[in-house]
C-alpha positions in Angstrom: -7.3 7.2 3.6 -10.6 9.0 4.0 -11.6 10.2 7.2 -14.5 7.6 8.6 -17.5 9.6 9.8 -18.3 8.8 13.6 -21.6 6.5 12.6 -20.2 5.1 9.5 -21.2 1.0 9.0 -18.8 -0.9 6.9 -18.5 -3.2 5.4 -16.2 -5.7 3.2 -15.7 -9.7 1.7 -13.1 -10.3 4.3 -12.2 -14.0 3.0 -10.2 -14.8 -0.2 -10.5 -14.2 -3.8 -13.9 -15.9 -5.3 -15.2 -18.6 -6.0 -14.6 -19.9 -2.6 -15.9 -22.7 -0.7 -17.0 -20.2 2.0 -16.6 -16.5 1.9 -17.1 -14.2 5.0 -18.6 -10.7 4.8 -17.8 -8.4 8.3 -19.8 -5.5 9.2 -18.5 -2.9 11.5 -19.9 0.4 13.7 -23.1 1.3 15.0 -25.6 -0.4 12.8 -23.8 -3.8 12.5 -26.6 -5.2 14.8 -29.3 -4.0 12.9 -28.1 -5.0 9.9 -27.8 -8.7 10.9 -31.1 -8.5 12.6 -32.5 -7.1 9.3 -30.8 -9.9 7.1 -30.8 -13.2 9.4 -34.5 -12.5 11.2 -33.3 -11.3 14.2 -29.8 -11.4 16.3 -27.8 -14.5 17.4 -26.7 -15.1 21.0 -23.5 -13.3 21.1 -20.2 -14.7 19.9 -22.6 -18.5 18.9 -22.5 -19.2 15.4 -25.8 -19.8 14.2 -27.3 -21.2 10.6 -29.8 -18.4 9.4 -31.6 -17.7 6.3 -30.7 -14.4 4.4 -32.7 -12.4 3.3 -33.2 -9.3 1.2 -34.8 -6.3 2.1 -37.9 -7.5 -0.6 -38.0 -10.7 0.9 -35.8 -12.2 -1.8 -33.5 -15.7 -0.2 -30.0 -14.7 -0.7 -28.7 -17.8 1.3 -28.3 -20.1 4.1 -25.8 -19.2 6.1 -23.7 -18.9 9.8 -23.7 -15.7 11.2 -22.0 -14.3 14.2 -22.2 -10.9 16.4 -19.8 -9.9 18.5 -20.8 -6.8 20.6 -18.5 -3.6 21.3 -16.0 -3.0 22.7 -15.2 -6.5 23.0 -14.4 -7.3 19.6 -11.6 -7.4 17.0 -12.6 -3.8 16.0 -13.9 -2.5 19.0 -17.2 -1.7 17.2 -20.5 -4.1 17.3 -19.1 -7.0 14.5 -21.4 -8.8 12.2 -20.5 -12.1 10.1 -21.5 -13.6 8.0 -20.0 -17.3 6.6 -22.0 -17.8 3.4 -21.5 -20.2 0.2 -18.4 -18.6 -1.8 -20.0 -18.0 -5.2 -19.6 -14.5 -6.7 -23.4 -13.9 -7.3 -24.3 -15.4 -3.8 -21.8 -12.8 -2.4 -22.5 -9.8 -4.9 -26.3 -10.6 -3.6 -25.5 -10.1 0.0 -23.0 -7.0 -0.4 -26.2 -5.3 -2.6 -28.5 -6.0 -0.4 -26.1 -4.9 2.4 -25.4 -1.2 1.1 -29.3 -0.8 0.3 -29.7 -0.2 4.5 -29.3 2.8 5.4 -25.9 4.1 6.8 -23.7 1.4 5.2 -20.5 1.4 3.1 -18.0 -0.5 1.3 -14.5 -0.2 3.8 -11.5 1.3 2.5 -8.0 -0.5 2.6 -7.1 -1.4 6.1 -10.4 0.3 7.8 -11.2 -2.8 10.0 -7.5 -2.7 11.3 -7.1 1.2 11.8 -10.8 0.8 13.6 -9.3 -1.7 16.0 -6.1 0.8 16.7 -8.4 3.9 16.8 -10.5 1.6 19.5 -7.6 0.7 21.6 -7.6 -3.0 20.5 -4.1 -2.8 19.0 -1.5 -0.7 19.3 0.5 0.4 15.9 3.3 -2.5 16.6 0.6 -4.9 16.5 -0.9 -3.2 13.3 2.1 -3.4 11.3 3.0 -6.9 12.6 -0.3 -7.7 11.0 0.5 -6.8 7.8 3.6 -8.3 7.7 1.9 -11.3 8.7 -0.7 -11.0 5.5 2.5 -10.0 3.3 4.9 -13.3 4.8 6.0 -15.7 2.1 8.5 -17.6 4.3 8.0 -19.3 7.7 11.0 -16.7 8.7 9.0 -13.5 7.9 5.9 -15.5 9.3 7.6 -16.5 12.5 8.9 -12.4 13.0 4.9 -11.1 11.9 4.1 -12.9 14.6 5.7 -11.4 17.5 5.0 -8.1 16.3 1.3 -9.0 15.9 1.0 -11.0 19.0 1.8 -7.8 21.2 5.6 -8.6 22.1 6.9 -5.3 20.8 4.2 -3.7 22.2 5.0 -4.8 25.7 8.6 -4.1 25.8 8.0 -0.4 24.5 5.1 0.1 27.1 7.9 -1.5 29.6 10.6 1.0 28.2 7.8 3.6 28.9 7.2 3.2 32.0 11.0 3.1 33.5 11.2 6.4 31.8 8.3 7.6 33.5 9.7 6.5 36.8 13.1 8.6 36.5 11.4 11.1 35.1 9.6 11.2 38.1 12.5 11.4 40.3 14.2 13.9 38.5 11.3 16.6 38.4 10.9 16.1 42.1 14.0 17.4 42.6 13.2 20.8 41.1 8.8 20.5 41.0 9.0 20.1 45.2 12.5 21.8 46.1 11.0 23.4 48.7 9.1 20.7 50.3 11.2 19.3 53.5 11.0 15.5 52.1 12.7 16.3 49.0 16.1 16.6 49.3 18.5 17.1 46.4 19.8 13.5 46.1 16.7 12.3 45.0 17.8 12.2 41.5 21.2 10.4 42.6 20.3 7.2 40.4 18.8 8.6 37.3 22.0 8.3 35.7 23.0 5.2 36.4 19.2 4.4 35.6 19.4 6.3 32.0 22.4 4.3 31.1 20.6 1.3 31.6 17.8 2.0 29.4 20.2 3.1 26.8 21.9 -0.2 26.8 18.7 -2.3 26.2 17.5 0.3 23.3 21.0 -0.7 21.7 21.5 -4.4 22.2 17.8 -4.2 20.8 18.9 -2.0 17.7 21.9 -4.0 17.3 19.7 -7.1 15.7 18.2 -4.6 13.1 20.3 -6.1 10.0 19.0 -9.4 11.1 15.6 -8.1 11.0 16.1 -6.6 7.6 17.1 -10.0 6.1 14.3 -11.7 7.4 12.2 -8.3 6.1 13.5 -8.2 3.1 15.9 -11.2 1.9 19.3 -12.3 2.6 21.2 -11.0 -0.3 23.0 -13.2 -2.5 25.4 -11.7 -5.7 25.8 -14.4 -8.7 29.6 -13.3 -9.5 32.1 -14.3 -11.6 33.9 -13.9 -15.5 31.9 -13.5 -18.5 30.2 -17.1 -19.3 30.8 -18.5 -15.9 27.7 -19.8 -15.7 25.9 -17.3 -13.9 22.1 -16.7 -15.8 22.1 -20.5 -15.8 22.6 -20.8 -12.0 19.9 -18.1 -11.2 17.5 -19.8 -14.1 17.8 -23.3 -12.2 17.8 -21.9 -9.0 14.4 -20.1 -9.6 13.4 -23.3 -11.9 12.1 -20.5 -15.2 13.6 -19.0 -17.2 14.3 -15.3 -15.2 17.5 -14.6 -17.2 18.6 -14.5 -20.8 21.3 -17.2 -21.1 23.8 -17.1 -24.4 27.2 -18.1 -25.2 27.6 -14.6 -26.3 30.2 -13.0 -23.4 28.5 -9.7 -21.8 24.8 -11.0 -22.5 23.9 -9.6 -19.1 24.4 -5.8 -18.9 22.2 -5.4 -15.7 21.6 -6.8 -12.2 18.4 -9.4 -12.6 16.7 -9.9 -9.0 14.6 -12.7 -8.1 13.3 -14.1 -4.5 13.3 -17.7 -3.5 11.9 -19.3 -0.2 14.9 -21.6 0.9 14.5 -23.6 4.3 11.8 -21.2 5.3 14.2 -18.1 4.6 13.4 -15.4 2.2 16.5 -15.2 -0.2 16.9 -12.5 -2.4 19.3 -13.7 -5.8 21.4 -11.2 -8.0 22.6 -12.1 -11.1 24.6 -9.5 -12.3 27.4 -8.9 -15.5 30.5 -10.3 -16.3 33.3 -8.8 -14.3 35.8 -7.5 -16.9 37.6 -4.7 -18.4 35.8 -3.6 -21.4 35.5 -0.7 -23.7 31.8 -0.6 -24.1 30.2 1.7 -22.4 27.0 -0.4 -21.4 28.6 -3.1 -20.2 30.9 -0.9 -18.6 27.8 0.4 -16.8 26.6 -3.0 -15.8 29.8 -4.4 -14.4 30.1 -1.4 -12.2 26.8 -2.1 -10.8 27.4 -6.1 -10.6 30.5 -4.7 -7.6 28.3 -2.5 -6.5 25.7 -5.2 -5.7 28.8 -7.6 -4.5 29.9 -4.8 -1.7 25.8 -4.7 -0.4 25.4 -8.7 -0.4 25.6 -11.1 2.7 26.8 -13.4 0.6 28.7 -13.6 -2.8 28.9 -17.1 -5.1 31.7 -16.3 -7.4 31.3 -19.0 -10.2 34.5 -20.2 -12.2 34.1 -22.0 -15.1 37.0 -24.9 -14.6 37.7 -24.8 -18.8 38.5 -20.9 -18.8 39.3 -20.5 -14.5 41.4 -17.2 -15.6 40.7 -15.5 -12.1 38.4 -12.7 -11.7 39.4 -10.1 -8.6 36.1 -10.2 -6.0 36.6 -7.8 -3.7 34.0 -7.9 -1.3 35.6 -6.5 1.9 33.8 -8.6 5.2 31.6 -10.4 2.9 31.4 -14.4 3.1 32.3 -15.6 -0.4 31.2 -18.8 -1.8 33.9 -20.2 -4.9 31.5 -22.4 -7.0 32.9 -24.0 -9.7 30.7 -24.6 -12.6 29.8 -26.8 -15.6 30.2 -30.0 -13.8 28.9 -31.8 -16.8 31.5 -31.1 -19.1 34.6 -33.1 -18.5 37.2 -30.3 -17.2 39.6 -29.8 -14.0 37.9 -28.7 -11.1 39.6 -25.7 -9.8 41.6 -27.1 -6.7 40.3 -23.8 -4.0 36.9 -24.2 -5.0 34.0 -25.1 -2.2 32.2 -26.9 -4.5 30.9 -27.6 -8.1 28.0 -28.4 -9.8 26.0 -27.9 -13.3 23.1 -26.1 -13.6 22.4 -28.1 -16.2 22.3 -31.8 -15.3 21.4 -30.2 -11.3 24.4 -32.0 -9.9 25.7 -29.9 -7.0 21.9 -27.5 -6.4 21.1 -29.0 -3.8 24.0 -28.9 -2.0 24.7 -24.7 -3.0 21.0 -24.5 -2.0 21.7 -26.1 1.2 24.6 -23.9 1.9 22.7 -20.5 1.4 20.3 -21.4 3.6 23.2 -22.1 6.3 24.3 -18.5 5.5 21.0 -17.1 5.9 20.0 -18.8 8.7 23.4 -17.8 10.6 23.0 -13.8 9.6 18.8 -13.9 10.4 19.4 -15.9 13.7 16.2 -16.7 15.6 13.1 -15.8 13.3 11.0 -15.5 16.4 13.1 -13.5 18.1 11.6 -9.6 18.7 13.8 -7.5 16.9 13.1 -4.2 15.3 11.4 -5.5 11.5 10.7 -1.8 10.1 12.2 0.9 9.3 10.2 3.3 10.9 10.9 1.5 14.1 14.8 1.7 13.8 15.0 5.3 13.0 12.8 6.1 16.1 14.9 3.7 18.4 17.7 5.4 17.1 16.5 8.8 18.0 15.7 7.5 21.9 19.3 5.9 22.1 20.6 9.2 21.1 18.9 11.3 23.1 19.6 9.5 26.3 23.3 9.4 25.4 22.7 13.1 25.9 21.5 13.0 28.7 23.6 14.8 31.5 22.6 14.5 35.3 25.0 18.0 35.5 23.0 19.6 33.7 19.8 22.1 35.2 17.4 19.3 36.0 14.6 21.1 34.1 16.9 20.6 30.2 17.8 16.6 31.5 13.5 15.9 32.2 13.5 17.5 28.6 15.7 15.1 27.2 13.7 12.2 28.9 10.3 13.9 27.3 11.9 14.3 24.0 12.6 9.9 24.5 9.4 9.4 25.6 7.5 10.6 22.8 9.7 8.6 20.6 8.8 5.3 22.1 5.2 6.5 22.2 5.2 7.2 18.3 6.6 3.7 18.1 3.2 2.4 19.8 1.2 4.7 18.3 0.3 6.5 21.5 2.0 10.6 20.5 2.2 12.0 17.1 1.7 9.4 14.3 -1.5 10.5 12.7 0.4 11.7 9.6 1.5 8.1 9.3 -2.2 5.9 10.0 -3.4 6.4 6.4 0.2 5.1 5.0 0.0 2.3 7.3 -3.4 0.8 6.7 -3.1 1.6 3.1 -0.9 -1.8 2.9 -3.7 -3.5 4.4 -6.6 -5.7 1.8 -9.7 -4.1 2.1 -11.2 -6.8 4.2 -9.0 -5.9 7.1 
C-alpha cells in the first residue's frame, strides 16, 4: 500500500456492489468536514442523521440524501468522518464521487485505508483488524462466530493482559540487579518470577493447543472421498455440492487428481476431496494421482471410504489416527450391503445424503469445538505464540538476571507484534491489502 500523506482526504462507496437500494460514500481526514459542508449546505449536528440536498460544486442537484459527521478522534477512523446514505444508482453515485474528488485535497482510498487509519489512530489494535477481515471474508456462521471475537477486542485483551504480567516480573527481576545497592532491595525479590514465568507459559500453551481447531474453522474441516476405482466417489462429491464439480464415467481411473470443493454444512465450513481410485496400476498418471489421493487421506480430519456393495473387493485405507467413515454406495441398485459398513446411500436417487451430511457435520463440529471460543485463527498469530512459549521455557531464574529480563523482552515484543504495538510495519500493507476498498 501507498504511503497516505498526513492531510490526505479519502474517500470510497463503502456499501455493496451497484445498483443498490442505498449506497453509502465515507469521507475520511482533515477536510471531511468541509467537504460535507460544501455538498449538504452546511454541517449536521454531530453523529444525527439528517436529510440534505447535494449539491455540486456548479450548483448542479446530485441528490437527496442522509448525511452524517462524526468528529475526530471519536470515530471509526479516528479522523473527522463524513456520510453520506444516498439512492444506490450508479450515475447518482458516480455523480457524487465526481463531484467529491473536484475539492481540493481529496482521493479515491486504497484497499483497506479506512481500517489501517483506524489502527494507525489507536481505534483498533491489529487483532481487531484481522478479525475484521475475517469477518468480511466469513461464509459460515462458524467462521462468523470466530471473526467476531477477534473483531470485538477479545484477543486483544488477553494479549494486553499477557503484557502486562510480563511487565510486572519483569519488573521484579530488574530490581534485583537496576537497585542492588539500594537497602530495600534485597536479593529475593525475584524469588517468584519463576514460578510466575511458568504460569504464563502454561496459558500461552493451553491457548496454542486449540490452533488446529482454529484452522478448521479458518479454513475447512477436511474431508477425503476414498475408495476403489468406480466406488462412487465423483458422484458423491457432484450431489454433495449439487453441480456438476467432477467428471463422472464408468470408465475406471477417470479421476487422476484431487478435485476440492467447499460446502457450508450446519454452519461449518467443510472442505470435500475427491480424489483417484486407490489401486495398483502401471500408468504413470494415475499412478501420480493415487499417490496424491493417500496423501490427501493422511492430512484429512475425516476420510468416507465408499464401497461399491456389487464389486466390495476391499481397498487398504490407511489413515493412521484419522476417523474413517465406511459408506457403502449405490443404494439404488439392488446389491448386498456390505455388513461393516456405517451406512449406505445413492447419490443418485439421494437416499442416505442427508444422513452422511448430517454425520460430517457431527465430525466437524466435534474437531472445531466452540466457534466462539478465542482461539488463535491466523497463522501469523501461532507462529508468534509459539515463539513466546519458547522463549519462556528458556527462561532460567539461575541465570545472571540481566540474560533472564532479556528473555522476558525478547516475549514481550512478541506479544506486542501480535497487537500490533512493536515491529509489524513490514506486515500493515499485506494486511489491509485483504481489505475492499471501502474499508
Amino acid at each position: 500500500m501507498t504511503a497516505s500523506l498526513p492531510d490526505d482526504t479519502i474517500l470510497a462507496l463503502s456499501s455493496g456492489s451497484l445498483p443498490a437500494g442505498i449506497a453509502v460514500v465515507r469521507v475520511s481526514g482533515p477536510a471531511a468536514a468541509d467537504t460535507l459542508g460544501a455538498l449538504a449546505g452546511g454541517l449536521p449536528e454531530p453523529r444525527r442523521a439528517s436529510l440534505r440536498r447535494l449539491r455540486a460544486g456548479d450548483g448542479t442537484e446530485i441528490d437527496r440524501a442522509l448525511v452524517l459527521f462524526f468528529p475526530g478522534p471519536a470515530s471509526a477512523t479516528g479522523e473527522d468522518l463524513a456520510e453520506f446514505h444516498l439512492h444506490g444508482g450508479r450515475a447518482v453515485v458516480a455523480a457524487l464521487t465526481s463531484a467529491l474528488l473536484a475539492l481540493p485535497g481529496l482521493r479515491l482510498a486504497q484497499a483497506g485505508e479506512f481500517t489501517r487509519r483506524a489502527f494507525t489512530h489507536g481505534r483498533i489494535d491489529l487483532t481487531e483488524a484481522e478479525g475484521l477481515a475475517d469477518l468480511l471474508a466469513a461464509e459460515t456462521e462458524g467462521q462468523r462466530l470466530q471473526a467476531m471475537a477477534q473483531a470485538g477486542g477479545e484477543a486483544r485483551a488477553l494479549y494486553e493482559r499477557w503484557m502486562r504480567q510480563l511487565s510486572r516480573i519483569r519488573a521484579l527481576l530488574e530490581a534485583s540487579f537496576d537497585f542492588s545497592d539500594e537497602g530495600d532491595v534485597d536479593d529475593s525479590v525475584s524469588a517468584g518470577t519463576s514460578e510466575a514465568v511458568a504460569n504464563l507459559r502454561a496459558e500461552i500453551e493451553e491457548h496454542l493447543a486449540g490452533a488446529h481447531r482454529a484452522e478448521i474453522l479458518r479454513d475447512g474441516f477436511r474431508v477425503a472421498i476414498a475408495g476403489a476405482p468406480n466406488a462412487g466417489k465423483s458422484s458423491l462429491l457432484n450431489a454433495l455440492a449439487a453441480r456438476e464439480v467432477a467428471i463422472v464415467s464408468a470408465i475406471p481411473g477417470t479421476t487422476r487428481d484431487v478435485i476440492e470443493t467447499r460446502l457450508d454444512m450446519e454452519g461449518l465450513p467443510i472442505l470435500l476431496s475427491d480424489t483417484a481410485g486407490l489401486r495398483e496400476t502401471e500408468d504413470e498418471i494415475e499412478a501420480i494421482g493415487v499417490s496424491r489421493a493417500r496423501a490427501r487421506i493422511e492430512a484429512a480430519d475425516l476420510v468416507l471410504h465408499l464401497i461399491d456393495p456389487a464389486a466390495p473387493e476391499e481397498t487398504v485405507i490407511e489413515a493412521g489416527s484419522t476417523p474413517v467413515l465406511r459408506v457403502a454406495t449405490k443404494a439404488d441398485l439392488p446389491s448386498t450391503l456390505p455388513a461393516n459398513s456405517d451406512l449406505s446411500l445413492s447419490a443418485r436417487t439421494g437416499k442416505g445424503l442427508d444422513e452422511l451430511t448430517r454425520r460430517i457435520a457431527a465430525f466437524a463440529r466435534e474437531a472445531a469445538g466452540d466457534p466462539a471460543a478465542l482461539l488463535p485463527a491466523r497463522a501469523r498469530h501461532r507462529d508468534l505464540l509459539r515463539q513466546c512459549a519458547e522463549r519462556l521455557s528458556a527462561y532460567d531464574a539461575a541465570l545472571p538476571p540481566e540474560i533472564a529480563a532479556e528473555t522476558l523482552r525478547e516475549t514481550s515484543d512478541r506479544l506486542g507484534a501480535l497487537t500490533g504495538r512493536v515491529g509489524v510495519e513490514d506486515l500493515l500493507g499485506l494486511i489491509f491489502s485483504e481489505f475492499c476498498i471501502g474499508k
